[in-house]
N, C-alpha and C positions, 0 to 999 in steps of 0.2 A: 483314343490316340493309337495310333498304326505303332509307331517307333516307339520305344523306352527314351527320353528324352538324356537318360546317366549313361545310354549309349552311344551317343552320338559320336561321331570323329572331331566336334568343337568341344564336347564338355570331357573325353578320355586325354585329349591332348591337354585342356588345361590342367585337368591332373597334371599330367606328366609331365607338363614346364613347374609347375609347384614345385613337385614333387625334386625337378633339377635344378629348380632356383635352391630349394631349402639344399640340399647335399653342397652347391656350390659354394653358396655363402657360408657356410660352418669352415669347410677346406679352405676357402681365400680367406678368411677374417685372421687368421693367424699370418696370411704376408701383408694385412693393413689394407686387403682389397675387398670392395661388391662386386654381386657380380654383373651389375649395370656398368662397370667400370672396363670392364674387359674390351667389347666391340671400341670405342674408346681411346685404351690405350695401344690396343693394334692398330689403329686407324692411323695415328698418330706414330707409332713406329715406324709402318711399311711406309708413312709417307702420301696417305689415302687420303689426310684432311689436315687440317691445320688453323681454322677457324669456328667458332661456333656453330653458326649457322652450316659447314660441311662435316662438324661429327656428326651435328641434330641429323642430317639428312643421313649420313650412315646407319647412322645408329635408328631411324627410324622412331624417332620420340621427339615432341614439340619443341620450341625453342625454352619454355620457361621451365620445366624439367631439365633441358640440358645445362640453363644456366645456374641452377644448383647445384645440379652434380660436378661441374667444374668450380664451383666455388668451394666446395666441400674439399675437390682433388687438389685443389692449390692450397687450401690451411693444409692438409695434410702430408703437405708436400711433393706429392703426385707429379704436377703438371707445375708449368709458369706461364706468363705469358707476357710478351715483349710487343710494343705499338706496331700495327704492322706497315714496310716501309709504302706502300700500294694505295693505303688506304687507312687513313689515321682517324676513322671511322672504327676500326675496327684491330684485333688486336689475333696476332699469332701465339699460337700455343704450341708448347712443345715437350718432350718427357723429361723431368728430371733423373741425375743419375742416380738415386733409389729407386725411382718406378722402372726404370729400364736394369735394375740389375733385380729387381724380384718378379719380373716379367715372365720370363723361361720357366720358372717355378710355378709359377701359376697355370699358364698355358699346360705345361704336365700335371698338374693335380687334374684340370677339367678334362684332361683328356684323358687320364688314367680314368676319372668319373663315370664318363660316357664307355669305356670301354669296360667296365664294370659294371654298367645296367644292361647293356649289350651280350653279357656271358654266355647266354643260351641262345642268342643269336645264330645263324650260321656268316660268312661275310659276304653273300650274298643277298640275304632276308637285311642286315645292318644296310647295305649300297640300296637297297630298293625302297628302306624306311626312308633314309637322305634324301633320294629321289622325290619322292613322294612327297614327303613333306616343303622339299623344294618347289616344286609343284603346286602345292598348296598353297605357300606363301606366296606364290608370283601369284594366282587366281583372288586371295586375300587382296594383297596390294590393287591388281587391276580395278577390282568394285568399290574397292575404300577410295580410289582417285576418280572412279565413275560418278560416287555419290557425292563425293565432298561438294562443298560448294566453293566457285574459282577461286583462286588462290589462295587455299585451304589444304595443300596437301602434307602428308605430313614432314616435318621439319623446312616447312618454305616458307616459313615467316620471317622477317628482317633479323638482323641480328641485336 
């Protein structure tokens, strides 16, 4: 084998989402938050989605993962959700006023996080890792919708 296989840019990076899954989830479990929850509840802030089927597709995870984790955020008082007037098929969700007041708290832990594995960074080398793995994920996406088979992509399953 030419390459080290524990070298590769797919097997270091998933270290390294482990690696900032586990630091996230320790720092959020004390505001009642995962950190599956986060993409989510910004989406839902800024005003970015408001249906099932449009976080799945934010958030980039199928429809029956998403509709756990929303059942999960509504017992625990996360999220609610009201029939929606459009479409009584399907149901609007929105933040409740404890997930929108431990919201800013969070978003500073993860980012205080990321700026803390970043330390020896310069903020250069930090904008070019962004880049890059920007990058990545768009080239990731491209081939995962290349291969799927039609109407298979991720989060575009009914609701």
């Amino acid at each position: 084998m030419d390459q080290d296989v524990l070298s590769t840019p797919g097997h270091l990076i998933s270290l390294a989402a482990r690696g900032f899954a586990r630091l996230s989830e320790a720092r959020l479990k004390p505001l009642g938050f995962g950190v599956g929850h986060l993409p989510v509840l910004v989406a839902l802030q800024d005003g970015r989605a408001s249906t099932q089927r449009d976080l799945a597709r934010f958030a980039k995870i199928e429809q029956p993962p998403m509709a756990q984790m929303l059942a999960r955020m509504e017992r625990d008082g996360l999220i609610r959700r009201a029939p929606d007037p459009a479409d009584g098929r399907s149901s609007r969700i929105t933040l409740t006023a404890l997930a929108e007041a431990r919201l800013p708290e969070a978003v500073s832990v993860l980012l205080r996080g990321n700026h803390e594995v970043l330390r020896d960074f310069t903020d250069e080398e930090a904008a070019l890792l962004v880049d890059l793995l920007t990058r990545l994920i768009a080239n990731l996406d491209r081939l995962a919708n290349a291969e799927a088979p039609p109407g298979a992509a991720i989060g575009g399953k009914g609701e």
